[in-house]
C-alpha positions as CSV (number, residue, x, y, z in Angstrom):
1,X,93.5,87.7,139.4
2,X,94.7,86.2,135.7
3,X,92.7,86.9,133.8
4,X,92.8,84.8,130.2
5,X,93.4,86.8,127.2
6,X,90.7,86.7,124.6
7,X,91.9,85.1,121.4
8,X,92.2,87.8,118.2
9,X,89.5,87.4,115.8
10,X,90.9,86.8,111.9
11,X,88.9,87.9,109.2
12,X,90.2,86.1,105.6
13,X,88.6,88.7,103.9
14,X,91.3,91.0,105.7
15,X,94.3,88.4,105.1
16,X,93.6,88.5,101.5
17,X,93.4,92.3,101.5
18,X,97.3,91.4,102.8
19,X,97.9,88.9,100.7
20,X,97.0,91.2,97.6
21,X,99.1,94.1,99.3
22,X,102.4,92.0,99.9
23,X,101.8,90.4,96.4
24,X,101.7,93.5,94.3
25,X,104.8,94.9,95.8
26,X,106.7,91.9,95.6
27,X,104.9,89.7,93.8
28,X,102.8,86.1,94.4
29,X,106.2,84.6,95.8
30,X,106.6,86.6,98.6
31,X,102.8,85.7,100.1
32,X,103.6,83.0,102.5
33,X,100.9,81.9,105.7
34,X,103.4,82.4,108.4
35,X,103.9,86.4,107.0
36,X,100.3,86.7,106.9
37,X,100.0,85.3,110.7
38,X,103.0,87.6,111.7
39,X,101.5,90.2,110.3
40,X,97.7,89.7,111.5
41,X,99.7,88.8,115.1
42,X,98.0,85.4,115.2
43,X,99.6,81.6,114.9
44,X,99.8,80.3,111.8
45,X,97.5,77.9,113.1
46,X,94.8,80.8,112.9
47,X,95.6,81.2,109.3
48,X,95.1,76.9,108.1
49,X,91.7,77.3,109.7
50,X,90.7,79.3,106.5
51,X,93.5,78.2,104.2
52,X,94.7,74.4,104.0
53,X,97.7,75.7,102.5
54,X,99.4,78.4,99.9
55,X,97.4,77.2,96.6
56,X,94.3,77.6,98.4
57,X,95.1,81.3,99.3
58,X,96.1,81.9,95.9
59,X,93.2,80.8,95.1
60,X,91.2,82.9,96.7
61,X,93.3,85.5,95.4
62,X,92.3,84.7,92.2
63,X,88.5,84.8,92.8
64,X,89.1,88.3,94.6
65,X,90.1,89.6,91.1
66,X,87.3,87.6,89.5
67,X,84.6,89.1,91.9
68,X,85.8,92.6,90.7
69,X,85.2,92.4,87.5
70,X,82.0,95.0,86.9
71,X,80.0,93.0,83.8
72,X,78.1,96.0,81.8
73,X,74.6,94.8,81.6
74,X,73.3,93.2,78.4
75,X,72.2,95.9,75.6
76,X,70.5,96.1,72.2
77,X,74.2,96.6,70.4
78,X,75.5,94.0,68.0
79,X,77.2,91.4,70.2
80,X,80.7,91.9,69.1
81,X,80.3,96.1,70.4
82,X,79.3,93.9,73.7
83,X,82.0,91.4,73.5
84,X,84.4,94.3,73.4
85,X,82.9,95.7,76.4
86,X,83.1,92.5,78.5
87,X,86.0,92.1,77.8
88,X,87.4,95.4,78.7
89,X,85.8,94.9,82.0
90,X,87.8,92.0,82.8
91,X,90.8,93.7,81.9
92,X,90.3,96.7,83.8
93,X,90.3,94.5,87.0
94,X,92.9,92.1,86.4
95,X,94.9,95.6,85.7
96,X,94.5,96.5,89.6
97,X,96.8,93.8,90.5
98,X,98.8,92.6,87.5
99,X,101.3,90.4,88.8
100,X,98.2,88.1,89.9
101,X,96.5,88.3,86.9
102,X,97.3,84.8,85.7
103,X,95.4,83.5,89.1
104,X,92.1,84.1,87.4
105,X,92.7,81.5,84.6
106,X,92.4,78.4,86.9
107,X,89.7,79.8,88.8
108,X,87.4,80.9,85.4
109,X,85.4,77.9,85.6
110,X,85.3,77.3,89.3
111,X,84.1,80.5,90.9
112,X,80.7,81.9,90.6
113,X,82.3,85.2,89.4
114,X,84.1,83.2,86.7
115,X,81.3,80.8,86.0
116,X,79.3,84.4,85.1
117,X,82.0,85.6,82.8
118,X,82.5,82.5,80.7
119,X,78.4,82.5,80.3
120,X,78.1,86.1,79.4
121,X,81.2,85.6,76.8
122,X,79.8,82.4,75.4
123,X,76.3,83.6,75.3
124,X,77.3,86.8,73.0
125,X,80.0,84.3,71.0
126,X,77.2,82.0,70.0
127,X,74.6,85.3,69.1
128,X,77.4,86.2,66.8
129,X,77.0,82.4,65.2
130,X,79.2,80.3,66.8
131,X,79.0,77.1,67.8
132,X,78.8,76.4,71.8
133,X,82.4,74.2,71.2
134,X,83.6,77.1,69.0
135,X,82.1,79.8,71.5
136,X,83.8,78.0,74.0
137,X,87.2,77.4,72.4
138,X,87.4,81.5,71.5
139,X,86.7,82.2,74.8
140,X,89.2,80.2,76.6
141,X,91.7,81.4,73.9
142,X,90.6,85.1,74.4
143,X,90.5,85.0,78.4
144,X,94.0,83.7,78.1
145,X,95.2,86.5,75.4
146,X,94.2,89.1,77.5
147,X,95.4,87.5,80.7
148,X,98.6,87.7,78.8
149,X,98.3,91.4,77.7
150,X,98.4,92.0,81.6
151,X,100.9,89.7,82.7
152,X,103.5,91.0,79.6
153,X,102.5,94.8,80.3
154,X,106.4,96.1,79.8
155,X,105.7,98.4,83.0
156,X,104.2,95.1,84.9
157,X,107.6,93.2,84.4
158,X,109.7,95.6,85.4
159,X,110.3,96.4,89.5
160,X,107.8,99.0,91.3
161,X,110.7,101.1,92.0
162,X,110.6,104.4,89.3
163,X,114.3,105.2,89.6
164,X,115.6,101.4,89.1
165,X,112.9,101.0,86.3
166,X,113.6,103.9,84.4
167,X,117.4,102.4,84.3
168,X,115.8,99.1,83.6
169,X,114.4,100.6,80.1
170,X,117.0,103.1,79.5
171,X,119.7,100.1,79.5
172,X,116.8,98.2,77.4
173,X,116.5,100.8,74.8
174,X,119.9,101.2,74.4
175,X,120.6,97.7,73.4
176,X,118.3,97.9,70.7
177,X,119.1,100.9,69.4
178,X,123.4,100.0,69.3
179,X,121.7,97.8,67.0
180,X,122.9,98.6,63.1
181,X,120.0,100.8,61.6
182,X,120.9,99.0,58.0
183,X,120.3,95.6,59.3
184,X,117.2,96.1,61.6
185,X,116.2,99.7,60.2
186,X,112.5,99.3,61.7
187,X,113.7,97.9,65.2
188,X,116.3,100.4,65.8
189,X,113.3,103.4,65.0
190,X,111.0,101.8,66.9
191,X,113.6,101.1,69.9
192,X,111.6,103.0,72.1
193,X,108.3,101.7,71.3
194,X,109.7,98.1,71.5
195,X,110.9,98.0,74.9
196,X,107.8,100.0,76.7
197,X,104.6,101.6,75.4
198,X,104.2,104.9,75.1
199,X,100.8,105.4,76.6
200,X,98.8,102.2,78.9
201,X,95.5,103.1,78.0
202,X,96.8,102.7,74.1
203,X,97.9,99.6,74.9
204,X,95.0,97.8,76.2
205,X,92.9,99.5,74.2
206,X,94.8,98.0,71.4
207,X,94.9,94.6,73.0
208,X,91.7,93.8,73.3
209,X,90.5,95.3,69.6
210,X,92.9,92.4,67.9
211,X,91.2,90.3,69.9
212,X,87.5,91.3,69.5
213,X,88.5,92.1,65.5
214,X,90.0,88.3,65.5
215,X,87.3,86.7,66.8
216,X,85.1,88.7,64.1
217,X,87.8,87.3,61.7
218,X,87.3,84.1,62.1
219,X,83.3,84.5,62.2
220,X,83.6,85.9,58.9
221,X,85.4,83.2,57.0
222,X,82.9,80.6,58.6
């Protein structure tokens, strides 16, 4: 008797877990549907029942990163103290997959997680005195900073593999300090520095307090 072989059950939820895992080894490039089906052992076919196409995988992607950002709950501390802290919350999961970080921005004002972001940034902008169209304007411009501070992380640009990146920023470091020491005295010292951080939690940390101190800046001249 033939019996008829019961068709495999995709979960998206599990073909972004994929998705994520292919893309932080090798980056956003190398996610494509027909992998994902190879690898799920199911027809493409399976996969364009969840996702019309690439961009809408990306997409959801994006939201995945959105969805794990952990907002602190609202406090009695002066808003820019909680400004600081939203922000280093959204940082801190765009951080878990960096080379997708970037995703989030076109999906900030589309997803519920994202909607809840740009309302919890505006609403402590405008306690602070801004206008809504200023609040908004510093927002967008801070989200995209700190997108940036993840996507340019030295570490982030370089390959995953330790040996080949070490060699990477050895050859890098070099460079600059062959560099004459009487032309570019403060380059040539700071060589190291230049190419790649010394410490990751220094360097966020340092990110986002130019952009919190900034955004106080500007509040202060208005």
């Amino acid at each position: 008797m033939i019996t008829k072989e019961t068709p495999r059950r995709l979960d998206p939820q599990k073909v972004v877990d994929s998705a994520l895992a292919i893309a932080d080894d090798e980056g956003p490039a190398a996610v494509t549907l027909r992998r994902l089906a190879q690898l799920h052992g199911v027809t493409p076919m399976a996969l364009y029942r969840h996702f019309k196409d690439k961009d809408d995988l990306l997409a959801a992607l994006g939201d995945r990163l959105l969805d794990s950002v952990v907002l602190p709950e609202p406090t009695d501390e002066p808003w820019d103290v909680q400004l600081h802290k939203v922000l280093t919350a959204f940082v801190t999961a765009l951080r878990t997959h960096p080379r997708l970080a970037d995703l989030t921005l076109f999906r900030m004002l589309v997803s519920e997680p994202g909607l809840a972001i740009a309302e919890r940034t505006m609403e402590l902008l405008t306690t602070g005195g801004f206008s809504v169209d200023d609040a908004a304007e510093i927002g967008r411009q801070s989200i995209c900073s700190l997108i940036t501070l993840v996507t340019t992380d030295p570490l982030t640009r370089e390959t995953n593999d330790p040996v080949q990146r070490e060699d990477s920023l050895r050859m890098k470091r070099a460079a600059l300090s062959a560099l004459s020491p009487r032309k570019y005295p403060l380059v040539t010292a700071a060589a190291d520095t230049l190419v790649c951080h010394n410490s990751s939690t220094r360097y966020y940390e340092l990110g986002i307090e130019l952009v919190v101190a900034g955004i106080c800046g500007v509040q202060n001249k208005g």
